[in-house]
C-alpha angles and dihedrals in degrees: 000000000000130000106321100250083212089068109090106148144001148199123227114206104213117198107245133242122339115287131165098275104030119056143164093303092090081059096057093044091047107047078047101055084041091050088047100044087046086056091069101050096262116136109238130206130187142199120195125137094211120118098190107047122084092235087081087051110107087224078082099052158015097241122018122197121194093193134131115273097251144132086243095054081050106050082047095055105043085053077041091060096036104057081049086070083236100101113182117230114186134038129195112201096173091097103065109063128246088318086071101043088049085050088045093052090040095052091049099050085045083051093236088139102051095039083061101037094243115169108204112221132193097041136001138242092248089056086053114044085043079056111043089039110087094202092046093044091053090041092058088034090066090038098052083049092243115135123249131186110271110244122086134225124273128200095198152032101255091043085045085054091053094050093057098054097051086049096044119204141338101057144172119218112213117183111201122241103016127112140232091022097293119179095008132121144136120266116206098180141046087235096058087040090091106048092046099044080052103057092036087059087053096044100057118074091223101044090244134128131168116235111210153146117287111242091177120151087038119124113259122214131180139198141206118214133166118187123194129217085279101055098252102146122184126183108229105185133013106208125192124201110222090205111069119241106295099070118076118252099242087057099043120099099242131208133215129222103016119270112186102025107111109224093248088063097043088059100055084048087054091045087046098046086052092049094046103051081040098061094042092056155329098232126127113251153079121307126186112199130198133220145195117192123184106233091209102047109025080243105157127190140188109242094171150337118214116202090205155059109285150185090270091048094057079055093054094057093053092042098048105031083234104133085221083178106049095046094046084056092056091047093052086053088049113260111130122224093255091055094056130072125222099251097202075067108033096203110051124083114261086226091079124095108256108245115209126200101185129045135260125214126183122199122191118220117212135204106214094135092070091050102068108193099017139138103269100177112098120236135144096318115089108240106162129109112206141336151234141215130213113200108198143138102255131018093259095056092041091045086047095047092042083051087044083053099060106082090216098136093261121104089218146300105336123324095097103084097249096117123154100231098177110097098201090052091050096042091052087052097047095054090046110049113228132168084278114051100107092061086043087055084057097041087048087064100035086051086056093255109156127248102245093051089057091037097054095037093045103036088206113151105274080228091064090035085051094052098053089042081059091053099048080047092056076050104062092049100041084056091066095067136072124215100261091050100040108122110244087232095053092048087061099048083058088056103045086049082063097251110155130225089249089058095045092050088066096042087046089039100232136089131302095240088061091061094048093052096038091057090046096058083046088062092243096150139180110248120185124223131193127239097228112165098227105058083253103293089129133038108261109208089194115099107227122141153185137190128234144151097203093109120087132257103254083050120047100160102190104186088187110104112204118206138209096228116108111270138178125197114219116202122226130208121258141237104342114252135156112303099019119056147137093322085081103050075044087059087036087049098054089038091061095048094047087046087057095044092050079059094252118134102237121207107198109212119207164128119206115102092202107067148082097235088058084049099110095223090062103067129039088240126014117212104197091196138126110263094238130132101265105035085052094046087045089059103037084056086048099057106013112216145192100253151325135249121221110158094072109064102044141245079339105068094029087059078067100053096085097049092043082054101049085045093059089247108154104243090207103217124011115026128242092243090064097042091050092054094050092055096041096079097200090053091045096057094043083063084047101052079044085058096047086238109149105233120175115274105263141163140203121235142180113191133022097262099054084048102057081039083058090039093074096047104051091031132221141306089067135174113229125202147145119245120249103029136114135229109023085293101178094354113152136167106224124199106185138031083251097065095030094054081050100046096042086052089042081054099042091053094046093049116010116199092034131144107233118197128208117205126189095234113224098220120217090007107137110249124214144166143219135211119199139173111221125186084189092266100044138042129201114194107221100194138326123223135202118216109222088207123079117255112287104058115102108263075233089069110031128104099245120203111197123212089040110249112206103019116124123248083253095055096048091047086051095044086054095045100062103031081064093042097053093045091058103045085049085064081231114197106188126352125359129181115202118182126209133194106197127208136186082344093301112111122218120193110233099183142336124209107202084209148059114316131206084247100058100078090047088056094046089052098042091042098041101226126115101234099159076062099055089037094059093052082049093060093042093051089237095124138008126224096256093058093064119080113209124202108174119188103239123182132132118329151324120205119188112214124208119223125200130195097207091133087080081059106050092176109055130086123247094226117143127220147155078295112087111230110162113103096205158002141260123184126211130178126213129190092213142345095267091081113122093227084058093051099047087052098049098042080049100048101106098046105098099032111143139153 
């Protein structure tokens, strides 16, 4: 059946801002499913109160609303609608997470959807409420003959109690409608039962939890469906979590396609999955499905059923090349699979079963760090951060490049010297997952532990266990080389295991550089592939590539095409992680889009599975690659291009800048040299005191002594942190000799070699910042924020109010003046961020990133004017400040507020500091200051102050 003619507009529920849980994933399905619904002539309308994500970008749709997902906003926007003589009359809340489906189920049981005569497409209420129900879930479970976990659902202590009993221990506790896992665990003794039935009561929305058997230590498995308005289903992706049931989903290292799933069981799964989306519902959409299977009987068992796009999903997409959003969206507004085309080939139905001829791997990345005291062990609640994806040829490559993705100070799995040797160390971490289990699993090997220890404390496949053994293995006999000895064929074993030069050079003891050079002589060379969706049985006409070196020398087969148009890379940023999140694949994005439209053909670079920029109809070309030193150089080598952009994904992409420098890579924008005296404190205020700008009295220091030398001169109370980080990493305000000797060696340890500054920290000064555009000879300030928080808590966290609200005419002529000055003497060339802490009406600068900030991407949305995209002609000298005209929208405030996922850390205190903690964003806008939300944040702005 072709497009419904009754649909003529509808409204997209986003998610919300970034939470642990639920990430930037939603943002990709969901400017996806807009993008795709706009194609065919619907007017679409979308709610998300998330300034940084692209969703919220009016490229996506035709109204964007940054309001707060509530009944309320919706109920506003559909008489909104209305009056205009434009009703809507459908809305599609499969692409926001849980946090739209909630909003969907609230609005229908309010009757919002029948009062305005809203059809919801993509999924109905039933499907959800069967699946998000425990009890109901496990009732149509047993009816549809798919096995659940034994066990039933309590609404209340004393019921819980009784459940227990009949079960018997070990149990899981599930509360129904949360997300991420929230308020789950699993619960070994009578004596822990309470306190988790407890919490799991108060986490669920409903009061509600499931009691039921523990199945943990069995393999999980997951797949992807989508079903039309005829009942045609296909799987699009088999997914296999590497880390056994126990371990949430979003934390698990997942593996596509299944490795270790025989193709008998995968058929029942597959049986199973159709049945189940089936029985829950008849509606047209995307389903991910979980399953536990006991790895001693065959036994398999249903864990859950998700009537939505996912997380997982996001990953499919990725994984497969299949755009699952954008085609679920075509089926909710009618269109049947056979009727639509796969648009990665351009040519096969989408109604066809994506084959795959390399191997996915998805790593989670944690924050602990920023969580001092927390739990750090991994269960049924959701803690990680972000994620990265590693693209190879075979699970040990793409394992090695996803571990090479994570920015966590190590150059991969193993291979770096930062083993952990002690065995009891190593066997008490396999047997408690933690963020670092997969690199213990290595170490125990590498320690002489035996295989069947790690494999019965870990209960981690023996396939997976096999295939690292293997590795450490290639290790032991690379080590006994040198690199003028190393057997060419043994070389290229290393690299088509995915070890990277970096990691060779400390096995071979030499320089990274050697190895590269020496590869290269060898002829081991980088070739890129295409995801293609089909193993290459069809022409793709998407762009969308890998690198391996596992093809042999007479046949190279590069699928990549180079041109000899002119091109520019630009560089992402990586997995998302606090402090630098999906503000930053918002500023790639745009950067891509100005760079097009300047007639340059733009290559994206990055890792991260869940995000537009990552999306392969968004760039001309699409490396799928870890941003890390050799796999950048290999393909700027490779095509050759103008130039590169670095200001756009983050600390990421700016740690290349030097490199790309030395190397004699063009940084297109703002130079190196400038980049690098912004971040070198000392130079920087030596520019300043050039300038004549007050900045507070600092100093740099290298070991504990000279700081508590430098100490009595500058005077308590001080601000302590290490030079080149984002975020505040490690940044402290110290009050006595005593905190600040602890915190400098804290600091030393973390990060040896460092500069560490000292700043004498100005207490209760306001603290704001400015965004401005600069060509080198003009600056144009893009908006100017007011923190409502004292000085001393991270910009990151801070409620921001633009435009400020209580500063005088001379602080903001001073705040303009050098934000312009300092532009300029930067020699800027695109965006640049400069902070201020004021005190007694004189304004100290208190930093400048020549770079994108977290706040662009909220002053481009609350003033309406593309600036990443002016910005971006700007760094390719396609256009000056004075030929743009801006117009920004300015009435009444913004006001940025910060979101924090503590309650995945129930023990640690929310307390704020110089260390940024939030994990995302929310936008609100307010008339006057008057407004009541206003007044309860700023009564409330010195509550959670800490150092």
């Amino acid at each position: 059946m072709p497009k419904n003619p009754s649909i003529k507009s509808v409204l997209i529920i986003g998610s919300g801002p970034i939470v642990i849980g639920q990430a930037c994933e939603f943002d990709y399905s969901g400017s996806q499913a807009a993008r795709s619904i706009r194609q065919e002539g619907i007017e679409v309308a979308l709610i998300n109160s998330n300034p940084a994500t692209i969703m919220t970008d009016p490229m996506n749709a035709d109204y964007v609303y940054l309001k707060p997902l509530e009944k309320k906003s919706i109920s506003e926007i559909l008489k909104k609608h209305e009056e205009m003589g434009k009703p809507i009359t459908h809305v599609l809340p499969t692409m926001g997470g849980q946090t739209a489906l909630n909003l969907a189920i609230d609005c229908d049981k309010a009757g919002i959807w029948k009062k305005h005569n809203i059809e919801i497409i993509g999924v109905d209420i039933k499907a959800i409420e069967t699946t998000e129900d425990r009890e109901l879930f496990r009732k149509k479970m047993l009816e549809l003959k798919v096995g659940v976990c034994k066990g039933r659902t309590a609404k209340s202590f004393l019921e819980g109690k009784e459940i227990a009993q009949e079960t018997g221990f070990p149990l899981v506790i599930r509360p129904s409608y949360t997300l991420g896992g929230t308020g789950g665990g699993f619960v070994n003794t009578p004596e822990e039962f309470d306190a988790a039935l407890n919490h799991g009561l108060h986490a669920s929305p409903v009061h509600e939890v499931l009691v039921e058997q523990s199945i943990m230590g069995w393999k999980e498995y997951e797949l992807e469906l989508l079903r039309d308005h005829n009942g045609n289903i296909v799987i699009i992706c088999t997914i296999e979590n590497f880390d056994p049931m126990g371990v949430h989903t979003g934390d698990s290292i997942t593996v596509a396609p299944a490795m270790t799933l025989p193709d008998t069981i995968y058929q029942k799964m597959r049986d199973m999955a159709i049945r189940m989306m089936n029985g829950i519902g008849q509606f047209a959409g995307g389903c991910n499905v979980q399953f536990a299977l006991n790895p001693e009987t065959d036994d398999i068992i249903a864990i859950e059923i998700n009537p939505r796009v996912s997380r997982s999903s996001a990953l499919a997409s990725k994984a497969t090349g299949y755009p699952i959003a954008k085609i679920a969206a075509k089926m909710a507004i009618g269109y049947n699979l056979d009727e639509l085309i796969n648009p990665i080939t351009g040519s096969t139905s989408a109604f066809f079963e994506p084959a795959i001829d390399y191997v996915i791997v998805k790593v989670p990345r944690w924050n602990f760090d920023k969580f001092p005291g927390s739990d750090r062990r991994l269960g049924l609640q959701m803690k990680s951060v972000g994620e990265t994806m590693g693209i190879g040829r075979n699970f040990q490559e793409a394992l090695q490049k996803a571990c090479q993705s994570l920015e966590i100070k190590r150059n991969g799995l193993g291979a770096d010297g930062r083993e952990e040797r002690d065995q009891e160390k190593l066997k008490q971490s396999l047997a408690n997952p933690s963020w670092d289990r997969l690199f213990h699993v290595y170490d125990a090997f590498k320690a002489g532990l035996s295989f069947n220890t790690i494999q019965n404390l870990t209960k981690i496949d023996k396939w997976f266990l096999r295939q690292i053994e293997e590795m450490v293995i290639l290790e032991g006999q690379v080590q006994k080389y040198n690199l003028d000895s190393i057997p060419r064929d043994l070389l290229l074993s290393a690299k088509k295991m995915g070890y990277a030069d970096r990691q060779l050079a400390h096995l071979l003891r030499c320089m990274e550089s050697e190895v590269t050079l020496k590869r290269k002589e060898l002829g081991i060379k980088r070739a890129f592939k295409c995801v293609d969706t089909c193993s290459a049985e069809f022409e793709a006409h998407t762009p969308y590539y890998y690198s391996t070196f596992n093809l042999s020398d007479e046949n190279p087969d590069n699928e990549s095409v180079v041109s000899d148009k002119k091109k520019v890379i630009v560089l992402g940023s990586g997995p998302n992680r606090i402090g630098q999140g999906i503000e930053f694949d918002y500023s790639c994005v745009h950067g891509v889009l100005a760079a097009k439209e300047s007639g340059y053909e733009t290559i994206m670079i990055n890792c991260n599975p869940e995000t537009v920029s990552t999306d392969p109809d968004i760039s001309d070309k699409l490396y799928f690659e870890p941003v890390f030193w050799e796999n950048v150089f290999d393909i700027i080598e490779y095509e050759k291009p103008d130039g590169v952009i670095v200001q756009l994904g983050g600390q990421t992409a700016l740690k290349m800048a030097e490199k790309l420098t030395k190397y004699g890579v063009k940084i297109i924008g703002t130079s190196y040299e400038a980049l690098d005296l912004a971040e070198d404190r000392g130079r920087f205020s030596t520019k300043l005191q050039e300038l004549n700008i007050p900045y507070p009295k600092f100093d740099t220091v290298r070991t504990a002594d000279k700081a508590s030398e430098v100490a009595k001169e500058l005077g308590f109370p001080l601000l302590v942190r290490p030079s080149y980080v984002l975020g505040g990493q490690s940044m402290k305000i110290v009050i006595n000799e005593e905190e600040l000797e602890q915190h400098v060696v804290k600091i030393l340890n973390d990060i040896p070699d460092n500069n560490i500054l000292l700043d004498h920290f100005l207490e209760n000064a306001i603290e704001a910042e400015a965004d401005a555009i600069c060509d080198g000879e003009d600056a144009y300030i893009i908006g100017i924020m007011e923190h409502i928080e004292p000085a001393g808590i991270h910009s990151g966290d801070s409620y921001a109010v633009l435009p400020p609200f209580d500063l005088s005419e001379n602080v903001l002529r001073q705040i303009e003046e050098y934000t312009k000055k300092i532009a300029i003497a930067l020699d800027t060339k695109g965006l640049i961020n400069i902070q201020f802490a004021i005190k007694d009406e004189v304004v100290y600068v208190i930093e400048a990133n020549p770079r994108a900030s977290r706040t662009v991407p909220f002053i481009c949305k609350a003033y309406q004017e593309p600036y990443v995209n002016y910005a971006t002609k700007v760094m390719l000298g396609a256009k000056k400040v004075k030929d743009f005209n801006f117009k920004p929208v300015k009435e009444g405030y913004a006001i940025k507020i910060p979101v924090f996922s503590f309650n995945k850390f129930p023990n640690v205190n929310k307390e704020l500091g110089p260390e940024m903690k939030s994990t995302g964003e929310g936008i609100y806008f307010i008339e006057d200051l008057t407004d009541d939300f206003f007044l309860k944040v700023y009564a409330e702005r010195n509550l959670y102050l800490s150092r």
